[in-house]
MARGU-87425 format. One line per 10 residues: their letters; for each residue x, y, z of C-alpha. Coordinates in steps of 0.5 Angstrom, whole numbers. Layout:
N
a> X:Y:Z  ... $
! end
This chain:
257
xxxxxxxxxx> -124:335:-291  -130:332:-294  -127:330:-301  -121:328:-298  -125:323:-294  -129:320:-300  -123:319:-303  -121:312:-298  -129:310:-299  -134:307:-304 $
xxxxxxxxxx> -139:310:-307  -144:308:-311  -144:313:-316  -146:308:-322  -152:307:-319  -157:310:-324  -154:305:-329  -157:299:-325  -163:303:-324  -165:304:-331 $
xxxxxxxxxx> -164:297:-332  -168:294:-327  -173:299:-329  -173:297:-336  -173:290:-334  -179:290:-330  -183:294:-336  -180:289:-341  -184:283:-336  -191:287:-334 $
xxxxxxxxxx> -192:294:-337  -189:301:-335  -191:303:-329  -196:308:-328  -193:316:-328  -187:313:-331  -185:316:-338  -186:310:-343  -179:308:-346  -178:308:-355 $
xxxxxxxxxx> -175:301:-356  -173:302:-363  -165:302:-364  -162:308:-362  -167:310:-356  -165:313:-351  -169:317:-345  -170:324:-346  -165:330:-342  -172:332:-338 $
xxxxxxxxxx> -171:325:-335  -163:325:-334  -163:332:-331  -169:330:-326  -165:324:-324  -159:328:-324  -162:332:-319  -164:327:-315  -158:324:-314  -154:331:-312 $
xxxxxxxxxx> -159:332:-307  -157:324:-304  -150:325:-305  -151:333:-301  -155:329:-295  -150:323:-295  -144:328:-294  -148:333:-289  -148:326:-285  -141:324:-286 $
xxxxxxxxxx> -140:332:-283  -144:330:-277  -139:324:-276  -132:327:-278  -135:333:-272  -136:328:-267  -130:324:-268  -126:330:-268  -129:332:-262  -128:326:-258 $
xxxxxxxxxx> -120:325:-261  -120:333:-257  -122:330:-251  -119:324:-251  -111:328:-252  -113:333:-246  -115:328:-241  -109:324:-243  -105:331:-243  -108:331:-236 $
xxxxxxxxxx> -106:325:-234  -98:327:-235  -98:333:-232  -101:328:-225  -95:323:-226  -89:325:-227  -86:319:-227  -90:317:-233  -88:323:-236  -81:322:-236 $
xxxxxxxxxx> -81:313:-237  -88:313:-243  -86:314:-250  -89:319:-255  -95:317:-258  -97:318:-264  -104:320:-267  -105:318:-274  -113:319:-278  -114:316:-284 $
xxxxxxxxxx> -118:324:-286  -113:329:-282  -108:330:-278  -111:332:-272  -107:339:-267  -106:339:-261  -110:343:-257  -107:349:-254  -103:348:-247  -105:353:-243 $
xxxxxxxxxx> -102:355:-236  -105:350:-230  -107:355:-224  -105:352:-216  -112:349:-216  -112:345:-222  -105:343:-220  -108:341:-213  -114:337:-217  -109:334:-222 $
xxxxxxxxxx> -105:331:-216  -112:327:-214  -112:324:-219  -108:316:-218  -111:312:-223  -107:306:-222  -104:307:-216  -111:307:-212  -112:300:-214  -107:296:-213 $
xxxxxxxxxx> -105:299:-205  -113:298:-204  -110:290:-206  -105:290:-202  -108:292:-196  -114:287:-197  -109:281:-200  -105:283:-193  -111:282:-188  -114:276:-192 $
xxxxxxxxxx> -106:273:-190  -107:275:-184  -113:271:-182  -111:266:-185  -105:266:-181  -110:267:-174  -115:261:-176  -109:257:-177  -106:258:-170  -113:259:-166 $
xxxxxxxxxx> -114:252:-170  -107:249:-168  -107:252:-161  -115:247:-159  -111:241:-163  -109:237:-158  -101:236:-158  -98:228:-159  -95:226:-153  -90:220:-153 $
xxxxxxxxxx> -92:215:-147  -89:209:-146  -92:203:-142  -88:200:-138  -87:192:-134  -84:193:-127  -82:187:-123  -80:190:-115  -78:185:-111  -78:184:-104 $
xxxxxxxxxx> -72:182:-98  -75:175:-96  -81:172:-95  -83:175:-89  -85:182:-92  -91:184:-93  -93:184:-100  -99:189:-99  -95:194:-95  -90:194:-101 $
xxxxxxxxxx> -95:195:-107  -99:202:-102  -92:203:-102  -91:203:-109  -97:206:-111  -96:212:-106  -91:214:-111  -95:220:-115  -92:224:-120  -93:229:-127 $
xxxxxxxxxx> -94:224:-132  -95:217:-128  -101:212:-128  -100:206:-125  -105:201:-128  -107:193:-125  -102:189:-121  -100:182:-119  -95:178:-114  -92:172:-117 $
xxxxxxxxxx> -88:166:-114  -80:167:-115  -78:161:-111  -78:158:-104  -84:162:-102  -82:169:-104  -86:172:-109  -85:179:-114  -90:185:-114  -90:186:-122 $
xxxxxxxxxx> -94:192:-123  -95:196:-130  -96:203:-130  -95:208:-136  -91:215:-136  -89:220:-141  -83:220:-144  -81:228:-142  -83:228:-135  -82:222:-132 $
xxxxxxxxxx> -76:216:-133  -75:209:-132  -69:211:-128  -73:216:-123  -78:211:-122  -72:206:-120  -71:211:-116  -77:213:-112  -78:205:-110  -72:204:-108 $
xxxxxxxxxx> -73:210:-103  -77:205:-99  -71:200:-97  -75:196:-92  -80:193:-97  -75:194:-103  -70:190:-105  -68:191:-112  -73:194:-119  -72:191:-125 $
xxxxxxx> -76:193:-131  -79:187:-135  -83:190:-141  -82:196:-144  -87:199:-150  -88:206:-153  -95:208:-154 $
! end
């Protein structure tokens, strides 16, 4: 297993050659070092078989620690593949659907190929726990309910904020000139009469008698209405009702507010 994993990885197995080199570089600039065996330097030297068996060791001794190493980490990594197909197997048994829809997965490793651990028969139990377990499912109903409640206070803010807003009423402003039978009525009287008119809607605003000819005069009086409840015709209407004051209404102005 280890071999076949050094076969996809570099290792330096020539560094002894740089080694000797840079040693003997350094001995060339200052010197042997002290407790290392002094090279011949005349053709043909070559370090003694004492030297290379002791290196040789040393580096066999290197490669086995690298290699337990890499053991360790072969281990661990198997290890953690095994459990990541058992919680996965775990999962299918819990969501059917998931099952049936998910396509296979395969599992390639560059060492070796690792087996599937042995399915063994899930107890009732187990079945149960199984079933408790919604990884997606939980998520996204504890969203809906939280978007849903978020949209419905916001829909209640709203209607509570329309509900205090006041609403935009039409009203009109409206000129009203009454006139009288002769010059013999009673002007006083008839504007009490008109002013006792009250209804939803109604406001009358400021009033003035002005001269019509040969000593007659018209009351003309402002007044406003909203358009929904009250009209010109049921203003007519009303005044008229007093037939000895009241001889005919007009409307002299009309604006909308």
């Amino acid at each position: 297993m280890a071999t076949n994993f050094l076969v996809h990885e570099k290792i330096w197995f020539d560094k002894f050659k740089y080694d000797d080199a840079e040693r003997k570089f350094y001995e060339q600039m200052n010197g042997p070092v002290a407790g290392t065996p002094r090279q011949s330097s005349g053709p043909g030297a070559s370090s003694g078989p004492g030297g290379d068996h002791s290196e040789l060791i040393v580096r066999i001794a290197s490669l086995e620690v690298e290699n337990q190493n890499l053991r360790g980490v072969v281990q661990d990594l198997q290890q953690a593949i095994s459990r990541l197909e058992a919680r996965l197997s775990t999962l299918e048994k819990s969501s059917p659907t998931h099952r049936a829809t998910a396509p296979q997965t395969q599992h390639v490793s560059p060492m070796r190929q690792v087996e599937a651990p042995t399915k063994k028969a899930a107890t009732p139990a187990e079945d149960d726990e199984d079933n408790d377990i919604d990884l997606f499912g939980s998520d996204e109903e504890e969203e809906d309910k939280e978007t849903a409640r978020l949209r419905e206070e916001r829909l209640r803010q709203y209607a509570e904020k329309k509900a205090k807003k006041p609403s935009l009423v039409a009203k009109s402003s409206i000129l009203l000139d009454v006139k009288p039978w002769d010059d013999e009525t009673d002007m006083g009287q008839l504007e009490a009469c008109v002013r006792s008119i009250q209804l939803d809607g109604l406001v009358w605003g400021g009033s003035k008698l002005v001269p019509v000819g040969y000593g007659i005069r018209k009351l003309q009086i402002q007044c406003v209405v909203e358009d929904d409840k009250v009209g010109t015709d049921l203003l007519e209407e009303e005044i008229t009702k007093f037939e000895e004051h009241v001889q005919s209404v007009d409307i002299a102005a009309f604006n909308k507010i």
